[in-house]
N, C-alpha and C positions, 0 to 999 in steps of 0.2 A: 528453432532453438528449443532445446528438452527442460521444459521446468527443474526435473530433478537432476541438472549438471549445475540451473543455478541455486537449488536449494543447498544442495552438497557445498557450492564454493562460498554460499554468504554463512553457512553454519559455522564452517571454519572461518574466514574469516569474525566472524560472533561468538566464537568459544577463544579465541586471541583477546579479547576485551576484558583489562583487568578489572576493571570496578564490577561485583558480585551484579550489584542493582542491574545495571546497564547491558552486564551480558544476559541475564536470566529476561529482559524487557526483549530485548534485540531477539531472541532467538523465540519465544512466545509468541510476541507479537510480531515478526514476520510473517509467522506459519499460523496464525491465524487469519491474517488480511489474505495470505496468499491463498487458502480453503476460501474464505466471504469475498476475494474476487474471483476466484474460476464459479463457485456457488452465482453469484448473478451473472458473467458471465455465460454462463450458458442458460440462465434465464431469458438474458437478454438478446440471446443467437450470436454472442461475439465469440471471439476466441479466447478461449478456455484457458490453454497453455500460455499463451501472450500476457491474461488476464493475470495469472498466477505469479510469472515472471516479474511482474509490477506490483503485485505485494511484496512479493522476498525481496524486493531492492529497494523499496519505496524510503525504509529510515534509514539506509546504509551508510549516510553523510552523519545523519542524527548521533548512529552509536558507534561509528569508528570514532567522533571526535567529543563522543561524552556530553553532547550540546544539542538542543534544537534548533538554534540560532542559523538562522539562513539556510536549515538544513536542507528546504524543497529544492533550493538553487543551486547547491552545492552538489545533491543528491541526485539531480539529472543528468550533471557530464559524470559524476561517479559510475550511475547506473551504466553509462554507456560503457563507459570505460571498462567496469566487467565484462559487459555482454563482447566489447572487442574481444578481451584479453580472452573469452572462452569461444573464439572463433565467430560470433555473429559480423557477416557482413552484409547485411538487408539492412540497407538505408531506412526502410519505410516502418522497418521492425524499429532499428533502433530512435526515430525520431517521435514512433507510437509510445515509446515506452519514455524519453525524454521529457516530452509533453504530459504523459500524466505525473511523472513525478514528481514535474516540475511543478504543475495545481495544482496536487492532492489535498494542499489544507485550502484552498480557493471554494468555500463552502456554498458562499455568496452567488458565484457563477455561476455558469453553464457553458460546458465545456465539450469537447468531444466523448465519442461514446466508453474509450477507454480511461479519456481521461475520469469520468463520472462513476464505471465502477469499480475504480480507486479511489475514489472517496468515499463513496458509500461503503466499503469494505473497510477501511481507513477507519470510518464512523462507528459502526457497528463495534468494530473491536474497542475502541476509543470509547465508545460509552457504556460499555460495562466495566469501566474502572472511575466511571464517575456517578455521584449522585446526581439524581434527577433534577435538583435546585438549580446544580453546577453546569447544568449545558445552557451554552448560548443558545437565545433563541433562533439562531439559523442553524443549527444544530440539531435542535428538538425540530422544526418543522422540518429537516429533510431526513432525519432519522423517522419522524412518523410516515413520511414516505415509500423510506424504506422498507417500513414493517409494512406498511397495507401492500407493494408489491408483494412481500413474501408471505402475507397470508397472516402475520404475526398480530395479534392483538395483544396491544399494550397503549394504555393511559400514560404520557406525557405529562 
């Protein structure tokens, strides 16, 4: 599956979102988790495209329905449900991409390798829209993580 058939179909899909806040959040922050997951994937030797394809779906439950509310859960048969509707038929694509959706807020865990960097991707975008105070501390210890993998120095 070509990342940009699903960037192209969740854009549209995100520019149909009446509420300003919700579409301008949906279409930013896709397209940023979906750069800071192909960015660590290929850090990490995973797949790139796969990687990215799981950002641009990851809130797609979130801001079709205006709500974070059970979005991870909801957000996994959705994600599928696109990648059907745009011709994926790789069971293994679509249960990779299921699975991360489905933990992405799962911070706590440790998960498979796609599922992790969708979180970490998830993260990063997610904590530059908060203050420092404001991140949980499971939060702030896998966000420093993340920076010492990328090289990134910053105080916590």
């Amino acid at each position: 599956m070509d990342r940009m058939r699903v960037m192209h179909f969740a854009d549209r899909l995100f520019n149909q979102i009446d509420e300003p806040v919700w579409r301008i959040r949906a279409i930013s922050h896709s397209h940023a988790v979906a750069a800071l997951a192909a960015l660590l994937a290929r850090r990490r030797g995973l797949n790139v495209e796969l990687a990215a394809i799981c950002g641009y779906l990851h809130d797609l439950a979130a801001f079709e329905r205006c709500s974070y509310e059970e979005h991870a859960f909801l957000g996994a048969e959705r994600a599928v449900e696109v990648l059907r509707e745009l011709g994926e038929t790789d069971e293994k694509i679509l249960a990779c991409v299921r699975s991360a959706v489905l933990r992405h807020d799962d911070l706590d865990k440790t998960d498979g390798q796609m599922d992790e960097v969708l979180k970490d991707a998830d993260l990063l975008d997610n904590a530059q829209m908060k203050a420092r105070k404001d991140l949980r501390p499971v939060e702030a210890e896998r966000l420093q993580r993340v920076y010492i993998e990328l090289g990134i120095r910053q105080e916590l």
